[in-house]
C-alpha positions in Angstrom: -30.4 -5.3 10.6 -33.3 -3.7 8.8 -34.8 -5.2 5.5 -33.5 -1.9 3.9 -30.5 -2.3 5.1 -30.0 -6.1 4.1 -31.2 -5.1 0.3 -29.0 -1.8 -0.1 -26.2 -3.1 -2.9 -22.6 -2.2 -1.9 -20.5 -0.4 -5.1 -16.7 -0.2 -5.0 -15.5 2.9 -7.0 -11.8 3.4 -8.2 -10.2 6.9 -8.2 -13.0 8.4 -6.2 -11.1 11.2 -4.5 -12.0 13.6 -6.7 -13.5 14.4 -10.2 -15.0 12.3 -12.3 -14.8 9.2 -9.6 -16.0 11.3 -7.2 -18.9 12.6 -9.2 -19.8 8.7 -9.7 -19.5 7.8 -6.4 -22.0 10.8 -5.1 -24.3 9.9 -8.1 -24.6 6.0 -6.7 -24.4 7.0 -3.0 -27.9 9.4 -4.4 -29.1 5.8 -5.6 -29.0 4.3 -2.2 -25.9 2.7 -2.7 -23.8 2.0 0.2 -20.4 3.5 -1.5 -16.5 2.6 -1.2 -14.4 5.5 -2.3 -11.1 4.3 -3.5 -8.1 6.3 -4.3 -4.4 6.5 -3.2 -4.8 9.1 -1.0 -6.3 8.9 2.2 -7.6 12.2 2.6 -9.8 12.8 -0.9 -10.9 9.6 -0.5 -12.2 10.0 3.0 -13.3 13.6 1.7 -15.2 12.4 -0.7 -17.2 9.4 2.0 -17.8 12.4 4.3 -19.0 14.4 2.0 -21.5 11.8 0.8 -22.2 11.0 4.1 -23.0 14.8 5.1 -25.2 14.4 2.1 -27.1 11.4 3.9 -26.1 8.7 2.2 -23.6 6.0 2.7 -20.0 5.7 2.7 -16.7 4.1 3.7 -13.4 5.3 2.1 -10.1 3.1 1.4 -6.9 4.5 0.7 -4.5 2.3 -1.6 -2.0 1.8 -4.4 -4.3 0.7 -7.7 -0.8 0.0 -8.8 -0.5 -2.4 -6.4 -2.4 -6.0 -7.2 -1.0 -7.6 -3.9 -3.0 -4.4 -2.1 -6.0 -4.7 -4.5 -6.3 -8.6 -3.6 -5.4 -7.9 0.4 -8.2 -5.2 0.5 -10.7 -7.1 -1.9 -10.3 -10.0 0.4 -11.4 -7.7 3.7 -14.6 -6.1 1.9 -15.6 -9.8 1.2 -15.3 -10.7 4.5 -17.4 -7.7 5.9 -19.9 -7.9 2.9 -20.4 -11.1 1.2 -20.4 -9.4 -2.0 -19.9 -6.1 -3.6 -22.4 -5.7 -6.3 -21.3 -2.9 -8.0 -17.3 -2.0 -9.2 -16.4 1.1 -11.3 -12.8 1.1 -12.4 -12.5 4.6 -12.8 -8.7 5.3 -11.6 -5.8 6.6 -13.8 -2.7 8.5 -14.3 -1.3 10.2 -17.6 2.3 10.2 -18.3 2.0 12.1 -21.7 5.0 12.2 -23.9 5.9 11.5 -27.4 6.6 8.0 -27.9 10.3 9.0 -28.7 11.0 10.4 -25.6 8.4 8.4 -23.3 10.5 6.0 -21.1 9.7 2.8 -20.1 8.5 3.4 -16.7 6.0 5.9 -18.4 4.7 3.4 -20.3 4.8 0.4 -17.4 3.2 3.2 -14.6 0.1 4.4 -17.1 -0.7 0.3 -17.9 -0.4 -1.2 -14.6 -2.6 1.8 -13.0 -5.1 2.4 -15.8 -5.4 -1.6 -16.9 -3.7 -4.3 -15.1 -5.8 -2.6 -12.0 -9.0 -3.7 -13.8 -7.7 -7.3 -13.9 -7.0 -8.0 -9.9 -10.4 -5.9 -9.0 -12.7 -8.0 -11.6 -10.5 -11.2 -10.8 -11.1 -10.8 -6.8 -14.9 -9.1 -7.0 -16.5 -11.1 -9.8 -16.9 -14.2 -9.0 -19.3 -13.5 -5.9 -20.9 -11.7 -8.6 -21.8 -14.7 -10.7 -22.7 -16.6 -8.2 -25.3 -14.1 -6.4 -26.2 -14.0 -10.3 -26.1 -9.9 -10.1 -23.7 -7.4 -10.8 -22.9 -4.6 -12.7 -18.8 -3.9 -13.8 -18.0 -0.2 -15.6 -14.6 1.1 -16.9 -14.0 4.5 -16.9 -11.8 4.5 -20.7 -11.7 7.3 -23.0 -12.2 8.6 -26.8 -8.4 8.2 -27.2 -8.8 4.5 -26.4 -11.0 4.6 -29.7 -9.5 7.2 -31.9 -5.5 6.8 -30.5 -3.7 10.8 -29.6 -0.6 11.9 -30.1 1.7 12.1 -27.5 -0.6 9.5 -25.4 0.1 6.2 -26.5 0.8 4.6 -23.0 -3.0 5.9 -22.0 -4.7 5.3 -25.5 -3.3 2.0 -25.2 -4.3 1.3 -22.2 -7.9 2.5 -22.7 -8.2 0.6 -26.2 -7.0 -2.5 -23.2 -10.3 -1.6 -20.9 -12.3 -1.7 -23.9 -11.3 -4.6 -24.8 -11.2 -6.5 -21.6 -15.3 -5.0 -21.3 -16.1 -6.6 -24.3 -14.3 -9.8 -23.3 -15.2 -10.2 -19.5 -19.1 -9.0 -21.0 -18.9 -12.9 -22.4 -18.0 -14.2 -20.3 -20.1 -13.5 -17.3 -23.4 -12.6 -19.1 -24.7 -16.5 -18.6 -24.6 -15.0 -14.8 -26.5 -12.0 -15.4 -23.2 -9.8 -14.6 -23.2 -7.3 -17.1 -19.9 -5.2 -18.0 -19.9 -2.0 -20.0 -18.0 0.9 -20.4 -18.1 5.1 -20.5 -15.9 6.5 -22.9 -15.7 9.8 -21.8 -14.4 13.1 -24.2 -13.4 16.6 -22.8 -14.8 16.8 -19.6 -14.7 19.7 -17.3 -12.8 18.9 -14.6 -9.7 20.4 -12.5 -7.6 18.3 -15.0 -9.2 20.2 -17.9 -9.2 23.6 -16.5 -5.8 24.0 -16.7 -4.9 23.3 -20.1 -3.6 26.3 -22.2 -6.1 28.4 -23.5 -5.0 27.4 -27.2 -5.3 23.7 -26.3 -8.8 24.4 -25.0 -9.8 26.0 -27.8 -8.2 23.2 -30.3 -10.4 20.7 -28.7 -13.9 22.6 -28.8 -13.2 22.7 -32.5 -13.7 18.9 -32.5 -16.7 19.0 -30.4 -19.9 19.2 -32.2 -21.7 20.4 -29.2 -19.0 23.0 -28.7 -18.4 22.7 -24.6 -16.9 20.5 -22.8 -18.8 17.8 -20.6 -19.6 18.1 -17.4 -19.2 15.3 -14.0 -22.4 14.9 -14.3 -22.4 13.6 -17.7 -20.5 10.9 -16.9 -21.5 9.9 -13.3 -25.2 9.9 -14.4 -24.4 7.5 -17.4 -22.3 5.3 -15.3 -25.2 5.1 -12.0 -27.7 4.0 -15.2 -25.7 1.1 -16.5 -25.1 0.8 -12.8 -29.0 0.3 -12.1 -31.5 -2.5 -12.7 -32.3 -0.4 -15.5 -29.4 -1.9 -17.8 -30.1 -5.0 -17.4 -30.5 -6.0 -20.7 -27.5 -4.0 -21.6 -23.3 -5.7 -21.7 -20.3 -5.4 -23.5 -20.9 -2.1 -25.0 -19.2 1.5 -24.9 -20.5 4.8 -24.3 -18.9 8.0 -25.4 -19.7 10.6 -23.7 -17.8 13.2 -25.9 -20.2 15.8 -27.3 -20.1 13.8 -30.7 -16.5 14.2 -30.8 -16.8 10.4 -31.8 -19.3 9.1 -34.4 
């Protein structure tokens, strides 16, 4: 095995089929990263590895259920055994289950937690300690604006965003005295296949909150993640980034 090869950091990324994910895992891949591509279905993830591949960089994709902690413990458990240590994990995976709090049902509320938050637990829990003990390692949530400034008719994903950001500024403490730093991207409107099909009057709604007037782009976010990502941030932990267009202030 090369020296190059022995130095390249391995990064696990959540929700990488397509979008935002995606757009991270292309962006770390572009670093030198080798990349994992995680999402539930087998063929955007695998997509989105060949495509960085094609690219010339590095990738392996992994299809499973983020839902799933028994899966995320059974597949952290393999990558340990083929790479000592991962030294990179974005949790960028999540579902919406919008509804008014009225008429949301239980399993809306259950689905949006376990996937968006309770996911974060059993990745950090199974990929952070080789972390601290290699004395490296960078951990980023994907939340959002609403997990800072709440949204009607989204309290199952507001509240589980206000959970990642709490859980950041938490696990930041607890694993800086190992140089593991753990941040997070809040991101606002971003355009994305999500985004592009909201109603015209909706779209229009939300620019009106956006100082920049536009929405953001992949990029935005997947070049602010690969930074905090980097050696670069080393001196940076427990803090979030909105990425909003100065939505929040």
């Amino acid at each position: 095995m090369s020296e190059q090869k022995e130095k390249q950091k391995i990064a696990v990324v959540t929700g990488a089929g397509r979008g935002i994910g995606r757009g991270i895992a292309e962006s770390l891949a572009r670093d030198g990263m080798h990349v994992i591509c995680v999402s539930k279905s087998e063929s955007s993830c695998g997509t989105a590895a060949e495509a960085i591949r094609s690219s010339g960089g590095s990738a392996d994709a992994i299809a499973l259920d983020v839902s799933s902690g028994e899966q995320i413990r059974q597949t952290c458990e393999s990558l340990l055994e083929k790479h000592e240590c991962v030294d990179v994990l974005v949790n960028n995976a999540g579902i919406t289950r919008d509804n008014l709090l009225f008429r949301m049902e239980q399993e809306d509320w259950n689905s949006v937690l376990t996937t968006n938050l309770t996911s974060c637990f059993h990745w950090i829990k199974a990929l952070g300690r080789p972390m601290t003990r290699k004395r490296w390692g960078r951990i980023v949530n994907v939340a959002s604006v609403v997990g800072l400034t709440g949204n009607a008719g989204q309290a199952n994903y507001a509240a589980a965003k206000a959970g990642m950001i709490g859980l950041t500024k938490s696990l930041a403490r607890e694993f800086a005295a190992r140089s593991v730093t753990v941040n997070a991207v809040a991101p606002g409107f971003i355009d994305t296949d999500m985004t592009s099909g909201l109603d015209e009057r909706v779209k229009e709604g939300a620019l009106s909150t956006i100082p920049l007037k536009r929405f953001g782009q992949v990029s935005d976010i997947a070049e602010m993640t690969a930074f905090l990502c980097s050696d670069k941030a080393s001196y940076i932990t427990g803090q979030v980034f909105t990425v909003d267009g100065g939505m929040v202030m």
